[in-house]
C-alpha positions in Angstrom: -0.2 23.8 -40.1 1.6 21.0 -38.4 2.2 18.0 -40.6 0.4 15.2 -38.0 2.4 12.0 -37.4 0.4 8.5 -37.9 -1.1 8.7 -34.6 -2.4 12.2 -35.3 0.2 14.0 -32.8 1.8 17.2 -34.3 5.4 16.4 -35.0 6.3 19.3 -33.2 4.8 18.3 -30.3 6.4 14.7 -30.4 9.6 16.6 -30.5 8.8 18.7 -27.4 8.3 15.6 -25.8 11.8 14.2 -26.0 14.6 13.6 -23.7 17.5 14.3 -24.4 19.6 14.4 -21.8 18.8 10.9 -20.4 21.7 8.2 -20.0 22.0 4.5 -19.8 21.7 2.9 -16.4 20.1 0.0 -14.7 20.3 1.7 -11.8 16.4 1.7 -11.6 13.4 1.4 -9.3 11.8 -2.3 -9.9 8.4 -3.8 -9.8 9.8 -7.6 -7.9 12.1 -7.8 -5.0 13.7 -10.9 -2.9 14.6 -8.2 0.2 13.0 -7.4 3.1 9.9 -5.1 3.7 12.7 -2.5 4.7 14.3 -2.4 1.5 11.6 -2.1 -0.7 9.7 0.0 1.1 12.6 2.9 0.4 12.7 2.2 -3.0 8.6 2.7 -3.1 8.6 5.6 -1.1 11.8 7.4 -2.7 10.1 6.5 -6.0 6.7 8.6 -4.8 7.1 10.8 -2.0 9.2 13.8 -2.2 11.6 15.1 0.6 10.4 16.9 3.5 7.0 15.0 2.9 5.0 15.4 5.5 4.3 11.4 6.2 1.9 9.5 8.8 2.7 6.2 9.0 -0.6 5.3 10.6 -0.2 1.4 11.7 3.6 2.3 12.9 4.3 -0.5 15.1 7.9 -0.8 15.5 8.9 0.8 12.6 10.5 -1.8 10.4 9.7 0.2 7.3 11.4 3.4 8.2 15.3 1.2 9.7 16.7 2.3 5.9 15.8 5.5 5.7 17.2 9.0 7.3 15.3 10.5 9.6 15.3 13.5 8.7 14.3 12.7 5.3 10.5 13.2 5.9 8.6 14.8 8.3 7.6 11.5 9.9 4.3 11.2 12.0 4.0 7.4 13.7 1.2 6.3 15.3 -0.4 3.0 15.6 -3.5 1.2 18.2 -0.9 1.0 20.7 -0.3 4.3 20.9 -4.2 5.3 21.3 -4.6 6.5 17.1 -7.3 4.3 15.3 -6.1 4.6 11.4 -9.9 5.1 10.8 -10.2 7.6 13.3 -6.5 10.3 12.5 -6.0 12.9 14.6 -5.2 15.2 11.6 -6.6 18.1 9.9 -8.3 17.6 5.9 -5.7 17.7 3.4 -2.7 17.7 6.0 -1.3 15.2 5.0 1.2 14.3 1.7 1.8 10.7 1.9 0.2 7.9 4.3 1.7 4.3 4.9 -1.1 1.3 5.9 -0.1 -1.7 6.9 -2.9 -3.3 8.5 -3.7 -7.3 9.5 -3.8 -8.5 6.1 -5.3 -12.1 7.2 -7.4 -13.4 10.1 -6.4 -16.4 12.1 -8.5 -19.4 12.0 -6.2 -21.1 15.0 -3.0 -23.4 14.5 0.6 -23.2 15.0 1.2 -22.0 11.4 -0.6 -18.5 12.5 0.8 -17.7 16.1 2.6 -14.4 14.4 -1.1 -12.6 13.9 -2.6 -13.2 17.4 -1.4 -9.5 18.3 -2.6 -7.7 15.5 -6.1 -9.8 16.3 -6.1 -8.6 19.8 -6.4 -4.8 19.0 -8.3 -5.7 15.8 -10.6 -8.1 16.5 -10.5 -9.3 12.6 -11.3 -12.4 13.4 -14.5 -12.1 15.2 -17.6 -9.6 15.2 -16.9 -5.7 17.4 -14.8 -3.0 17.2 -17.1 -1.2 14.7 -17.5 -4.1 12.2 -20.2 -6.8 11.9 -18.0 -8.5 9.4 -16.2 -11.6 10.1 -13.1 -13.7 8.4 -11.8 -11.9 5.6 -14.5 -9.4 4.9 -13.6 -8.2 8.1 -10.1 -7.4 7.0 -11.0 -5.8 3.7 -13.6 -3.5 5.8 -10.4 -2.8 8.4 -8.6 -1.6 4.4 -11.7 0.5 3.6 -12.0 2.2 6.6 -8.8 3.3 7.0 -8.9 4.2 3.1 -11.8 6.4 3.6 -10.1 7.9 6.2 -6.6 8.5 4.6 -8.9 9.7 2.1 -9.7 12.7 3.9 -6.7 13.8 5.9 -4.3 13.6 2.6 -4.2 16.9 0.2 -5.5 16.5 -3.6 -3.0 14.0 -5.3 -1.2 13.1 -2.2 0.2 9.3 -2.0 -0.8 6.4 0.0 0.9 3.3 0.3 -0.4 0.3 1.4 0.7 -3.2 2.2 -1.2 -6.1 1.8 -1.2 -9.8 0.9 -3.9 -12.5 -0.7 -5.0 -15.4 1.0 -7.2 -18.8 0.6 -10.1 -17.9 3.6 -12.6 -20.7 4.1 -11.2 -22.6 1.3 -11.6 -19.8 -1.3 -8.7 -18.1 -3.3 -9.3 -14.0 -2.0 -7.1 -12.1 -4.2 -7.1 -9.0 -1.7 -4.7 -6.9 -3.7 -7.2 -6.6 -6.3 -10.1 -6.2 -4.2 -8.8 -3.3 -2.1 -8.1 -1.7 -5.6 -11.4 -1.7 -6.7 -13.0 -0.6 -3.1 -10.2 2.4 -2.9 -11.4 3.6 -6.8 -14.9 4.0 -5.4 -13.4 6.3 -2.4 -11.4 8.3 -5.1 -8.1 6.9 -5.1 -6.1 6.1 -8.5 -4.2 2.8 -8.7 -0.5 3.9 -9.5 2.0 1.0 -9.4 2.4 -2.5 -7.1 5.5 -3.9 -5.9 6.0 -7.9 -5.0 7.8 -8.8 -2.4 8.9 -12.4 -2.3 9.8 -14.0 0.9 12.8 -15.5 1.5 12.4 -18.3 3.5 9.4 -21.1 2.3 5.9 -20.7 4.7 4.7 -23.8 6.3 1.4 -24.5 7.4 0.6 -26.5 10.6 -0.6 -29.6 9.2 -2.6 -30.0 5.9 -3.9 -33.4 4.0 -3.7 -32.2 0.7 -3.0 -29.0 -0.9 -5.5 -27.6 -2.6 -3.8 -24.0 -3.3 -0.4 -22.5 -3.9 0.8 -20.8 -0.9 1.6 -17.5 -0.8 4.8 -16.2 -0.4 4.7 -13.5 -1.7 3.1 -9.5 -0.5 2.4 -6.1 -2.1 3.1 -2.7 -1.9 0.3 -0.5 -3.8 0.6 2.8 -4.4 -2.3 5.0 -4.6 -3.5 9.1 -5.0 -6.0 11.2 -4.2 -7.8 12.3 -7.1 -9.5 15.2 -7.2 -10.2 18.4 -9.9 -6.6 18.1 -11.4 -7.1 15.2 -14.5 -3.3 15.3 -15.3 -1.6 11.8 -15.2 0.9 10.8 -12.0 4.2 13.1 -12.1 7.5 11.9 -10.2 8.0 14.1 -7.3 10.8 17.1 -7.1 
């Protein structure tokens, strides 16, 4: 019999567990970045998604996420409104897919100055008002945009295949909405696993168009969350090869 350690492990199995052939480096993958959605988005997906993935990047746009990376590192699959592909409605098989990217409207637009840069996104949206298959408004509106797509990544990636989202929080009719969290407790229900979140600071300071007196921080800061499929296999996350 195997003399047990203090926490009841078998100190043969401890030993099996060892690396040996690790060296020192700070040349690592962090959790906090000051660079630009470009930069961290390679670090995220070179952390999670293998080579010669097969990747649908599902809210495209002009592909600011993908300027750092070779391409023929994946086997990339853009698509976006514009381009006629709904990411709630894919045009892609069940379990095709090994790794999707979202990056929908993270915020609706009240109106001012201060939110001119989302008026696009609200045009093909509509995440500011009732229609396009929602009867949400404001920011339940966006987080029903997040599900949907979830539910819908969901089914076109294979058991234990990545997605990778980007989000942000906001303050929405004078109310602190911390979306990150709420989009990880509304993909757990669809049978995703929360894996890791990266911050991404911006590096200039956000205005607003006028205010009186501030009654919350303003954000500047976004995530990247990391997500997979769960599904029969119980074994914890493994670094792709």
């Amino acid at each position: 019999m195997n003399q047990l350690t203090i926490t009841g492990v078998p100190q043969a199995t401890r030993a099996r567990r060892r690396v040996r052939n690790g060296k020192p480096t700070n040349d690592l993958v962090f959790s906090a970045y000051t660079e630009g959605n470009d930069d961290v988005f390679r670090h995220v997906i070179g952390l999670y998604v293998a080579p010669g993935s097969i990747v649908a990047d599902v809210t495209y746009g002009k592909g600011v996420f993908w300027r750092r990376i070779p391409e023929d590192l994946y086997r990339l699959r853009p698509s976006d409104i514009l381009t006629g592909v709904d990411c709630r409605d894919l045009p892609y098989i069940d379990g095709e897919i090994d790794c999707v990217v979202l990056d929908p409207p993270y915020m609706h637009s009240p109106g001012g100055t201060a939110h001119t840069v989302h008026r696009a996104f609200e045009h093909h949206y509509r995440n500011n008002r009732t229609g396009n298959r929602t009867t949400k408004k404001y920011h339940e509106a966006v987080l029903s945009l997040y599900e949907d797509a979830a539910v819908e990544a969901h089914r076109v990636l294979r058991e234990r295949g990545v997605l990778i989202v980007k989000c942000q929080d906001e303050v929405c009719a004078n109310r602190q909405r911390f979306t990150h969290v709420e989009i990880m407790q509304a993909y757990e229900r669809i049978g995703f696993v929360a894996e890791d979140l990266f911050v991404v600071m911006r590096q200039n300071k956000p205005g607003v168009s006028r205010t009186v007196r501030q009654v919350h921080a303003r954000k500047n800061h976004s995530y990247f969350l990391v997500f997979w499929k769960r599904g029969s296999d119980k074994r914890a996350w493994e670094p792709p090869k």
